[in-house]
KOLDREN-570107 format. One record per residue (C-alpha): x negated, y negated, z negated; residue number from 0; residue in one letter. Coordinates in steps of 0.001 Angstrom, whole numbers, padded with zeros to 6 digits. Layout:
REM KOLDREN-570107
site x->X | y->Y | z->Z | n->NUM | res->A
...
REM end
This chain:
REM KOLDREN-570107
site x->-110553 | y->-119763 | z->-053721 | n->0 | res->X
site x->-110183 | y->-122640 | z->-056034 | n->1 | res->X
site x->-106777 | y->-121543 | z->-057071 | n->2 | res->X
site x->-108522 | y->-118340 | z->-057985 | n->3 | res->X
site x->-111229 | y->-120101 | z->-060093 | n->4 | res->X
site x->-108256 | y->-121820 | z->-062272 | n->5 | res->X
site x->-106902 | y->-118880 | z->-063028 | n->6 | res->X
site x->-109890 | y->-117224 | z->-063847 | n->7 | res->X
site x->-111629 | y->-119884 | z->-066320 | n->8 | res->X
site x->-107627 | y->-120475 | z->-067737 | n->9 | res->X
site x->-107453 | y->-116350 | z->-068387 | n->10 | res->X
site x->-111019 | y->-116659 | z->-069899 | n->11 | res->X
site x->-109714 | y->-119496 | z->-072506 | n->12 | res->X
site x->-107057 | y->-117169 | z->-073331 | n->13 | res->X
site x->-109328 | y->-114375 | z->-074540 | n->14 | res->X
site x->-111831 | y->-116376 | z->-075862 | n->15 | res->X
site x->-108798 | y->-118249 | z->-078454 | n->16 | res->X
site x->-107386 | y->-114626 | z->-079139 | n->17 | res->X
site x->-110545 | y->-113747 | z->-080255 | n->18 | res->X
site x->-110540 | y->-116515 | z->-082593 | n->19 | res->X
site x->-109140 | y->-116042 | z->-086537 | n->20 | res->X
site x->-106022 | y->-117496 | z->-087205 | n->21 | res->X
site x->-105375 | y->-118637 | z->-091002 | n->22 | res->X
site x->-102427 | y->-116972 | z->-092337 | n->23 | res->X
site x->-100657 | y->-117972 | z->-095307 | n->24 | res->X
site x->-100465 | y->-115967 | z->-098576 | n->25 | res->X
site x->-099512 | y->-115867 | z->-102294 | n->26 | res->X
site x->-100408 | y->-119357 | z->-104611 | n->27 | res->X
site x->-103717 | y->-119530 | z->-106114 | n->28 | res->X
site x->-105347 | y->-121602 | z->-108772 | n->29 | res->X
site x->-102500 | y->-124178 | z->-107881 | n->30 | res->X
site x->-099261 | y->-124338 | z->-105415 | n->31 | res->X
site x->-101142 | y->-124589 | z->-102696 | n->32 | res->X
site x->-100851 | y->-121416 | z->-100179 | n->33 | res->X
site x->-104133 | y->-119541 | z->-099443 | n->34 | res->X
site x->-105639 | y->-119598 | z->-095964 | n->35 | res->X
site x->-107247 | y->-116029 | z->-095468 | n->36 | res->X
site x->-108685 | y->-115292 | z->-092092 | n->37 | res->X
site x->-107265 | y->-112357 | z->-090371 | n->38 | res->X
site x->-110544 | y->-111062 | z->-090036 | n->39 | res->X
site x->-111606 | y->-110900 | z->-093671 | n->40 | res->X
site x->-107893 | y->-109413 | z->-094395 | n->41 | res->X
site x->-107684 | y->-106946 | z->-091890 | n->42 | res->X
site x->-107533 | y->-103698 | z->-093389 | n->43 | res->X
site x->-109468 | y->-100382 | z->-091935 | n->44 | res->X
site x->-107667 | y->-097386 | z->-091476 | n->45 | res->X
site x->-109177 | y->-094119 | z->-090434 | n->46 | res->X
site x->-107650 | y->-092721 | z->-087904 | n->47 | res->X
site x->-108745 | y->-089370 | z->-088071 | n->48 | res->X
site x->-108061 | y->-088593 | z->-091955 | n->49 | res->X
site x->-106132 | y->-089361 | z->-095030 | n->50 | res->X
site x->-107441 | y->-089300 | z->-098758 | n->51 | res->X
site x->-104897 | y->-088480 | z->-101168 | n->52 | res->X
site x->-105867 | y->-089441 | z->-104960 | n->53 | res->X
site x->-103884 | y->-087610 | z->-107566 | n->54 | res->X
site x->-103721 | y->-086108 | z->-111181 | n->55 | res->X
site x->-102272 | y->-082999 | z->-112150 | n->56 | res->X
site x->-100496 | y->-082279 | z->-115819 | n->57 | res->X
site x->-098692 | y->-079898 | z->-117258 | n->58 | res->X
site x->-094819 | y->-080698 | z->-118778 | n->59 | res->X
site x->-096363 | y->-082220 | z->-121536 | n->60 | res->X
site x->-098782 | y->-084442 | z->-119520 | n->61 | res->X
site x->-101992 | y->-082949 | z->-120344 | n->62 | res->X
site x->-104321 | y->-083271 | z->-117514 | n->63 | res->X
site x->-105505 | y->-079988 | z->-115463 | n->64 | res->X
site x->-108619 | y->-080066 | z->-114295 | n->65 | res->X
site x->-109699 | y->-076545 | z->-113379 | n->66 | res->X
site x->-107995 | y->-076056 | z->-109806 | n->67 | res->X
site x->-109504 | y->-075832 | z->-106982 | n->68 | res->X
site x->-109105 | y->-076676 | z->-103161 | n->69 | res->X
site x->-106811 | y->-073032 | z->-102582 | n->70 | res->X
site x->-104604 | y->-073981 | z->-105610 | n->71 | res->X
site x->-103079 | y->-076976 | z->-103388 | n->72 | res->X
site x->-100758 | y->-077293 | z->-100257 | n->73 | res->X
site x->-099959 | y->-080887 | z->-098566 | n->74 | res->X
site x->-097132 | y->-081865 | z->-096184 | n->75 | res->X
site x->-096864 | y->-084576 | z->-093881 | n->76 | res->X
site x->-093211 | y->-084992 | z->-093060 | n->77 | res->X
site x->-091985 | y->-081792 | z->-094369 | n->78 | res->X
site x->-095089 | y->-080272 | z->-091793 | n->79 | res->X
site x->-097803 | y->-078260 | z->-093399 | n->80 | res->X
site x->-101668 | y->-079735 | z->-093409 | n->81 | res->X
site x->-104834 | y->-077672 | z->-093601 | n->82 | res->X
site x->-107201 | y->-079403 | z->-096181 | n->83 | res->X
site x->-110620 | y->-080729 | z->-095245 | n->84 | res->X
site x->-112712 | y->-081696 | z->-098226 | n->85 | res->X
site x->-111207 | y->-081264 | z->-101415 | n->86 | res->X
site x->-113208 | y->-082907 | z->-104722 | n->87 | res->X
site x->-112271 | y->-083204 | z->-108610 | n->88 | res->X
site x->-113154 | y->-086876 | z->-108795 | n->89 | res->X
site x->-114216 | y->-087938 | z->-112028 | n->90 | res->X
site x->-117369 | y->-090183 | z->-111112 | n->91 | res->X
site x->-116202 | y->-092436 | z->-108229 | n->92 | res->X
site x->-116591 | y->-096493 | z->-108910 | n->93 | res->X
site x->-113887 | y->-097718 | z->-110445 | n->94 | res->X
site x->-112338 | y->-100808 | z->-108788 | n->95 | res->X
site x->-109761 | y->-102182 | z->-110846 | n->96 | res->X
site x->-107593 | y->-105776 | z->-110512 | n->97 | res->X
site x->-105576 | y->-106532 | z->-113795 | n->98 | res->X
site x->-102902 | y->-108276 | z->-113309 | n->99 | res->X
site x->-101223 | y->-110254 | z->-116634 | n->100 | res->X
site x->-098011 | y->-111938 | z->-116319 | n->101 | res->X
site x->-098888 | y->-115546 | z->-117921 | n->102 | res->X
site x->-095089 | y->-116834 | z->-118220 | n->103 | res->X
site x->-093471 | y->-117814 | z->-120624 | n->104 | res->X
site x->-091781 | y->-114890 | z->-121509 | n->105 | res->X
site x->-095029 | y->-112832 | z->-122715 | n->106 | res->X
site x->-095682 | y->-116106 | z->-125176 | n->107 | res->X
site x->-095159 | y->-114578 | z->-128718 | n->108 | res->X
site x->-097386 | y->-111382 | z->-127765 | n->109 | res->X
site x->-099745 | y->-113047 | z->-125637 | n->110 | res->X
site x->-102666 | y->-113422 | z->-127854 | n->111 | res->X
site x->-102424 | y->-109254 | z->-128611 | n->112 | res->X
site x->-102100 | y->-108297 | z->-124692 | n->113 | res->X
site x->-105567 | y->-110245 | z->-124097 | n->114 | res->X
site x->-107279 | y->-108035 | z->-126962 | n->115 | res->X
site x->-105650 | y->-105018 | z->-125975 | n->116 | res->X
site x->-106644 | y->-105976 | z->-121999 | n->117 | res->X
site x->-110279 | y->-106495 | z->-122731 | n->118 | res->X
site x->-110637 | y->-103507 | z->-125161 | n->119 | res->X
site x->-109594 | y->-101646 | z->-121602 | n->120 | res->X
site x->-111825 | y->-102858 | z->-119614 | n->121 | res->X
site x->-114558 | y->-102109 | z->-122132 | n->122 | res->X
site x->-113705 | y->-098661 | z->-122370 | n->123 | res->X
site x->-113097 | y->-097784 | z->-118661 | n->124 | res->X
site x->-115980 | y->-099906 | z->-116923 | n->125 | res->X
site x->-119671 | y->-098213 | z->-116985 | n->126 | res->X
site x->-122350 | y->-101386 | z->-116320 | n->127 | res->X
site x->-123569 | y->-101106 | z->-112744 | n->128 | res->X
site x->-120800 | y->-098877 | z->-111521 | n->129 | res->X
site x->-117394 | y->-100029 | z->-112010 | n->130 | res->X
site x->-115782 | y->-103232 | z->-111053 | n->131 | res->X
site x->-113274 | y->-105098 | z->-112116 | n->132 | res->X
site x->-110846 | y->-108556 | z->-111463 | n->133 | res->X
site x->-108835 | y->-110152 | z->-113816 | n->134 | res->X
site x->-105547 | y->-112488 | z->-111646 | n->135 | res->X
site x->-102684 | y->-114382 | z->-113923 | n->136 | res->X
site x->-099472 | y->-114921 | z->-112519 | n->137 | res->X
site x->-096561 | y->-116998 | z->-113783 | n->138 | res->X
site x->-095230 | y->-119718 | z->-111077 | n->139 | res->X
site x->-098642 | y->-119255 | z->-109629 | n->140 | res->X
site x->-101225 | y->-117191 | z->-108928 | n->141 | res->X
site x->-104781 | y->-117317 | z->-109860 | n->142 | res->X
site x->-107947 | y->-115468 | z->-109713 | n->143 | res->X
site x->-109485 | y->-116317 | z->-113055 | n->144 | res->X
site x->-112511 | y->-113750 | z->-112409 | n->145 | res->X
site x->-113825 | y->-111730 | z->-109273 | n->146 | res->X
site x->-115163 | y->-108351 | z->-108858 | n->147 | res->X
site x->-117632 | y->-107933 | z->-111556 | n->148 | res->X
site x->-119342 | y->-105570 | z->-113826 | n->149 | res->X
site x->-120084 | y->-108452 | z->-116381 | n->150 | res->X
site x->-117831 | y->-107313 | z->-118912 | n->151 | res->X
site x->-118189 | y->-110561 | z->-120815 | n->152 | res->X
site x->-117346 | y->-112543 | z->-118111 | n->153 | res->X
site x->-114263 | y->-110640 | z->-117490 | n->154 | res->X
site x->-113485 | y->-111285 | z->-121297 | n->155 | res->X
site x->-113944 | y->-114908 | z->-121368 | n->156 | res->X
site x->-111907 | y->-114972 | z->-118701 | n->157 | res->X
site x->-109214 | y->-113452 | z->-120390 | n->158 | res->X
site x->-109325 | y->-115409 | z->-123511 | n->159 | res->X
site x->-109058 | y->-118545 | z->-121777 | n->160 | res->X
site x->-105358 | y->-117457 | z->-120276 | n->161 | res->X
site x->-102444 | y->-119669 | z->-121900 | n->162 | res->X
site x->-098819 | y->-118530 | z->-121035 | n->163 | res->X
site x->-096546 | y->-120676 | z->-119378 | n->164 | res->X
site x->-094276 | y->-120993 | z->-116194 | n->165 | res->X
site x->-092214 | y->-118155 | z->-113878 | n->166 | res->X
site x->-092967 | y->-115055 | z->-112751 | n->167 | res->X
site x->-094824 | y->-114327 | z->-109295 | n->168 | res->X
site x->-095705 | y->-110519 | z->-109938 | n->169 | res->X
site x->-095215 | y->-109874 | z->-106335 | n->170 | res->X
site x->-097496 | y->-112202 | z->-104770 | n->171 | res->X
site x->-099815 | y->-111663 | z->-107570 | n->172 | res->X
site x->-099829 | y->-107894 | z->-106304 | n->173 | res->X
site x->-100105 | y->-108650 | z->-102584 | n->174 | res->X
site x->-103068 | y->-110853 | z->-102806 | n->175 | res->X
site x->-104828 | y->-108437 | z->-105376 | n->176 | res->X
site x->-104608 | y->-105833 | z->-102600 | n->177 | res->X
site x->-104747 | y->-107307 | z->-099488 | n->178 | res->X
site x->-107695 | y->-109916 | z->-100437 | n->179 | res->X
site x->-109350 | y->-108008 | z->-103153 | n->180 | res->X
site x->-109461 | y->-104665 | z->-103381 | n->181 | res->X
site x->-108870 | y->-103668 | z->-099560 | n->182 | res->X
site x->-112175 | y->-105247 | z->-099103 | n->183 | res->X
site x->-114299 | y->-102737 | z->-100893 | n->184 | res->X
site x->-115400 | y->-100107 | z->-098244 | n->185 | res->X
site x->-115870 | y->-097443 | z->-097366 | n->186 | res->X
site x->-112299 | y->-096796 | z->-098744 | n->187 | res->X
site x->-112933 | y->-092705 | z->-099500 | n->188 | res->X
site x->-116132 | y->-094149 | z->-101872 | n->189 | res->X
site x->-114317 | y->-096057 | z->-104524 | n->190 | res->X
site x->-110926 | y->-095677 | z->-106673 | n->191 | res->X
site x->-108748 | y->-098526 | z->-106512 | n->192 | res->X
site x->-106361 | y->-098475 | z->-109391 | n->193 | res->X
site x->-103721 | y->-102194 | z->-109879 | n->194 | res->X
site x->-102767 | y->-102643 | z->-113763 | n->195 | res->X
site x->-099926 | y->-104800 | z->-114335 | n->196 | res->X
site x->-098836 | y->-106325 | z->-117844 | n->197 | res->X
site x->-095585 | y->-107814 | z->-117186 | n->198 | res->X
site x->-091458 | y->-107394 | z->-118003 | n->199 | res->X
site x->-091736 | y->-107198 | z->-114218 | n->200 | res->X
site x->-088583 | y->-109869 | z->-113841 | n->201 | res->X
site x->-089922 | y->-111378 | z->-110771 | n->202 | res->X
site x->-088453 | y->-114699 | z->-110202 | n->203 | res->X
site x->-091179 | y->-116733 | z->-108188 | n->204 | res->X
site x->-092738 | y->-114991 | z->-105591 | n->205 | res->X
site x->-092447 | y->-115360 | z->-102063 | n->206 | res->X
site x->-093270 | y->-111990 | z->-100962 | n->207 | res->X
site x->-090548 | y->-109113 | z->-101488 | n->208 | res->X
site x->-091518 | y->-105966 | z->-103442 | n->209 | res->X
site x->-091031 | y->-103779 | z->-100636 | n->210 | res->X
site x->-094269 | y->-106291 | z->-099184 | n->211 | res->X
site x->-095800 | y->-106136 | z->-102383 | n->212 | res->X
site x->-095556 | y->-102166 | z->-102256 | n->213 | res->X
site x->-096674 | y->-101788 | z->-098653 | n->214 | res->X
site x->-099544 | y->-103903 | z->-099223 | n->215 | res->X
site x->-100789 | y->-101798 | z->-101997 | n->216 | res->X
site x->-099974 | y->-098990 | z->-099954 | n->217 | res->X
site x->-102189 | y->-100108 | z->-096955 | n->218 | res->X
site x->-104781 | y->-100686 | z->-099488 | n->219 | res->X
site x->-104789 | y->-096857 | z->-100976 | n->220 | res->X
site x->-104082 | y->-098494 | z->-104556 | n->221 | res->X
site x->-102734 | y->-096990 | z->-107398 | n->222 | res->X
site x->-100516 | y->-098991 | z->-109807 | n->223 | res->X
site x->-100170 | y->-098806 | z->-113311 | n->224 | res->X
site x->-097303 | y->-100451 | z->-115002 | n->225 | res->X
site x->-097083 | y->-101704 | z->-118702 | n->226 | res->X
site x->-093892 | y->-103346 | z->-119429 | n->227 | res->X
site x->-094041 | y->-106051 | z->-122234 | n->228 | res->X
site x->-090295 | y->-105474 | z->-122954 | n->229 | res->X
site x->-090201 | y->-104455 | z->-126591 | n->230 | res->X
site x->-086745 | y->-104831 | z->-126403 | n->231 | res->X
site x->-086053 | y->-100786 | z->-125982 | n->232 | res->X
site x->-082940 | y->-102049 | z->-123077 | n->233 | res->X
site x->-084106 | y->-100218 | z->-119623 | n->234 | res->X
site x->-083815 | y->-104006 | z->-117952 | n->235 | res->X
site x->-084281 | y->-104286 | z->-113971 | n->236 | res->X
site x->-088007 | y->-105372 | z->-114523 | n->237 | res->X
site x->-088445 | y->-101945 | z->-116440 | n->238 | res->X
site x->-087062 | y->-100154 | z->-113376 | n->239 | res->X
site x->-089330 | y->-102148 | z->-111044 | n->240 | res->X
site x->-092614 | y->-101385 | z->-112847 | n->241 | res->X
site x->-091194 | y->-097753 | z->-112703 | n->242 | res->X
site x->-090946 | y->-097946 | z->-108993 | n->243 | res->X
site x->-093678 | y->-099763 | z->-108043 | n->244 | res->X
site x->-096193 | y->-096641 | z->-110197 | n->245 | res->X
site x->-093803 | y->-093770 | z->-108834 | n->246 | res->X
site x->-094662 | y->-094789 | z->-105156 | n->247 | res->X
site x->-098130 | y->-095180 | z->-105270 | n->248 | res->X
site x->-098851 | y->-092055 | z->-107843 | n->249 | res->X
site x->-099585 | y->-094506 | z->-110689 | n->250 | res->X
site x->-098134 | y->-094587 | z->-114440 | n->251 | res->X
site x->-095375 | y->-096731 | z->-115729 | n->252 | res->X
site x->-095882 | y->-097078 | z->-119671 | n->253 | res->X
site x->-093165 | y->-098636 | z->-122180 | n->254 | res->X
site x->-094890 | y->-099601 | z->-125211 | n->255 | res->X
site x->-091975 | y->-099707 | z->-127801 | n->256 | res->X
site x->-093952 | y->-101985 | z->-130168 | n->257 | res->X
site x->-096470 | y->-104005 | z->-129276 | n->258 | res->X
site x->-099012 | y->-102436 | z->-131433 | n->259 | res->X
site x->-098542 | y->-099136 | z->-128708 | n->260 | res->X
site x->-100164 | y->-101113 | z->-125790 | n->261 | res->X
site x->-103526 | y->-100388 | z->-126701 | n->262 | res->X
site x->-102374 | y->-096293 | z->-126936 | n->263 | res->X
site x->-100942 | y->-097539 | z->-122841 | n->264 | res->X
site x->-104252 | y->-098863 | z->-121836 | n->265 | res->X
site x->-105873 | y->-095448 | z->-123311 | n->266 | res->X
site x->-103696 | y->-093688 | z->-120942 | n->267 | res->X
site x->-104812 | y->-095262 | z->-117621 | n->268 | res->X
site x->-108474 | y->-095442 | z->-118866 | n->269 | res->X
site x->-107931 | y->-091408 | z->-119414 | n->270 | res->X
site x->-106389 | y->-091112 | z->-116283 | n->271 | res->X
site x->-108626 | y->-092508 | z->-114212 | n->272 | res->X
site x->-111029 | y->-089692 | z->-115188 | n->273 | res->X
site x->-108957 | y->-086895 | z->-114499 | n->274 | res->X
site x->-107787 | y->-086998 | z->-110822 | n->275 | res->X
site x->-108478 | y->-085358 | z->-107884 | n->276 | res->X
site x->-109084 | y->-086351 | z->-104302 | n->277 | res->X
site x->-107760 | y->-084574 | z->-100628 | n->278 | res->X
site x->-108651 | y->-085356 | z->-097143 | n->279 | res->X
site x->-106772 | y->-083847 | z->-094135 | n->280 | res->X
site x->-106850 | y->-084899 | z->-090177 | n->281 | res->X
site x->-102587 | y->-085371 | z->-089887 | n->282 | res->X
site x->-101408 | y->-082889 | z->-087441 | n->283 | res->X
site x->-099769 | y->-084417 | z->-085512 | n->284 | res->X
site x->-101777 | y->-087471 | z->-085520 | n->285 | res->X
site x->-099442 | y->-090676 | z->-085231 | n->286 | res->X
site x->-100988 | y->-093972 | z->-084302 | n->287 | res->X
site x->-097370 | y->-096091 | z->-084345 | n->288 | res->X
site x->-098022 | y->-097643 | z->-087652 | n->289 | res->X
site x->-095076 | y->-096215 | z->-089443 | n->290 | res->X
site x->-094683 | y->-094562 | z->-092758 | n->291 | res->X
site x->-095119 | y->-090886 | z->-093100 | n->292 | res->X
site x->-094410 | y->-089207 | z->-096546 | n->293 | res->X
site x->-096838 | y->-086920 | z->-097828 | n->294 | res->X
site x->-096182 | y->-084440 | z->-100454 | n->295 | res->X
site x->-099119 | y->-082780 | z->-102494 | n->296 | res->X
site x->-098000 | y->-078814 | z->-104436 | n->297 | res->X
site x->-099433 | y->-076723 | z->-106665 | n->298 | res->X
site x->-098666 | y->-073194 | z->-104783 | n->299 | res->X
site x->-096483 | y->-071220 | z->-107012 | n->300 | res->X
site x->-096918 | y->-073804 | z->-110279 | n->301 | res->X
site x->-093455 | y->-075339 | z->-110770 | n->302 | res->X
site x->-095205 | y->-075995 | z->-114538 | n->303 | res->X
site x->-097874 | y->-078539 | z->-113400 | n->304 | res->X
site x->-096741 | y->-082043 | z->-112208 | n->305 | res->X
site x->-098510 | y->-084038 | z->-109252 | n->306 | res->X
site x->-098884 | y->-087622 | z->-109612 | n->307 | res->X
site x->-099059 | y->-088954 | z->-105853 | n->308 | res->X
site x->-098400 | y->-091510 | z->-103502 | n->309 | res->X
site x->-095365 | y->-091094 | z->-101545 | n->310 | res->X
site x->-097059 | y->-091614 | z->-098081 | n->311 | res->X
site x->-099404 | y->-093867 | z->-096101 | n->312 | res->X
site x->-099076 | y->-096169 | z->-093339 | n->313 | res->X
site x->-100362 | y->-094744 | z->-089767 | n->314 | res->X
site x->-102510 | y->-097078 | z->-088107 | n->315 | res->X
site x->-101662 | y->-099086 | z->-085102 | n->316 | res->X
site x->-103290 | y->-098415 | z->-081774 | n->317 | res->X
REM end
């Protein structure tokens, strides 16, 4: 009987520390010192009954269609058909946005004109009360130099106060923007989550991979928008990452040939964002092994019109 007791009260410590959150490590902030994020502010809510699908729809010469409707569209999950639930033209949803701006020392000579062009963005996107947005820096670190806020001139000052300097940690900068930031806003289906990045994308500091970085973001339902600071007019491999990184998530990669054309790049998201449209669909069959599955959103019978998409989603794990 005793015996029994033991293991009883030792099984009961067991759940009671497994309950517990542990501190996990993530990217630098405000420092070199690793961030220690509870697992259960960082744990990100899937539904497993239905995935949203946010995307935009243009023509060849990318101007934005906006008069479909719900029959105009087909999805596949792994090459299988899916019957559409709710289908919306989203144009109003809060706007949750985390810019990102590469602080190294590589940006130096334009720096002062991508903080202009960054806050002119934000002014023109945001709508007081309604929209959101951070502002992170990366170079060898990461910091958070303003949280989720509609205070437009906080975001500002924020920005102004950036000086370049240091390495590259674009991936980290990415992981923590979606994993700690923008994953936290929910319900998910209630608010757009778009990731801009200013950077040449040549990633030399991080400590996460980009396939981490990507996941992350894909976890999080973000969309990323790329604008490469290479004026250079070489395709470099920090041009092709940027490119990846938008293609997977359904974002926009921009290449700004002079840096006079970045505020025409920030234009572009800022009109994107209000021209996309949003799909829900129970996954048939519904998988619950936390692997990728590849979705693919048509236009029946419009080889014409382009659709901007994520690639796919990560089931949940049960």
């Amino acid at each position: 009987m005793r015996r029994r007791l033991v293991w009883l009260a030792l099984l009961g410590a067991a759940l009671l520390a497994a309950q517990q959150p542990r501190p996990r490590s993530g990217p630098a902030q405000a420092g070199s010192q690793p961030v220690q994020v509870d697992d259960e502010k960082t744990r990100i809510i899937l539904d497993v009954t239905r995935v949203n699908i946010l995307f935009t729809v243009t023509d060849r010469k990318g101007r934005f269609i906006t008069n479909l409707t719900k029959d105009d569209f087909e999805v596949y999950e792994d090459k299988r058909p899916q019957k559409i639930l709710e289908f919306t033209a989203e144009s109003d949803l809060p706007l949750r946005i985390a810019l990102l701006l590469d602080t190294s020392n590589s940006v130096r000579p334009r720096f002062r004109f991508i903080q202009e062009a960054a806050i002119e963005f934000l002014n023109s996107v945001m709508r007081p009360r309604y929209d959101k947005a951070l502002v992170i820096s990366f170079d060898t670190n990461v910091e958070l130099v303003a949280d989720l806020t509609d205070d437009r001139d906080r975001l500002a000052s924020a920005i102004r106060e950036l000086r370049p300097g240091g390495g590259t940690s674009m991936y980290d900068a990415i992981y923590f923007a979606c994993r700690d930031k923008l994953a936290q806003e929910q319900p998910r289906h209630k608010f757009r989550r778009a990731l801009v990045v200013l950077s040449d994308g040549e990633d030399n500091q991080s400590r996460v991979t980009r396939e981490q970085a990507l996941e992350m973001a894909q976890k999080a339902d973000v969309v990323i928008y790329t604008i490469s600071t290479n004026i250079s007019r070489l395709d470099t491999d920090g041009d092709k990452v940027l490119r990846y990184l938008a293609s997977e998530t359904g974002g926009l990669a921009l290449f700004p040939f002079k840096i006079e054309d970045l505020a025409q790049s920030f234009e572009n998201i800022a009109n994107e964002l209000r021209h996309q449209y949003n799909i829900f669909y129970r996954p048939e069959p519904l998988r619950t092994d936390g692997r990728y599955q590849t979705v693919d959103v048509r236009v029946k019978g419009r080889r014409d019109l382009i659709v901007r998409a994520r690639k796919g989603y990560y089931a949940p794990r049960l």
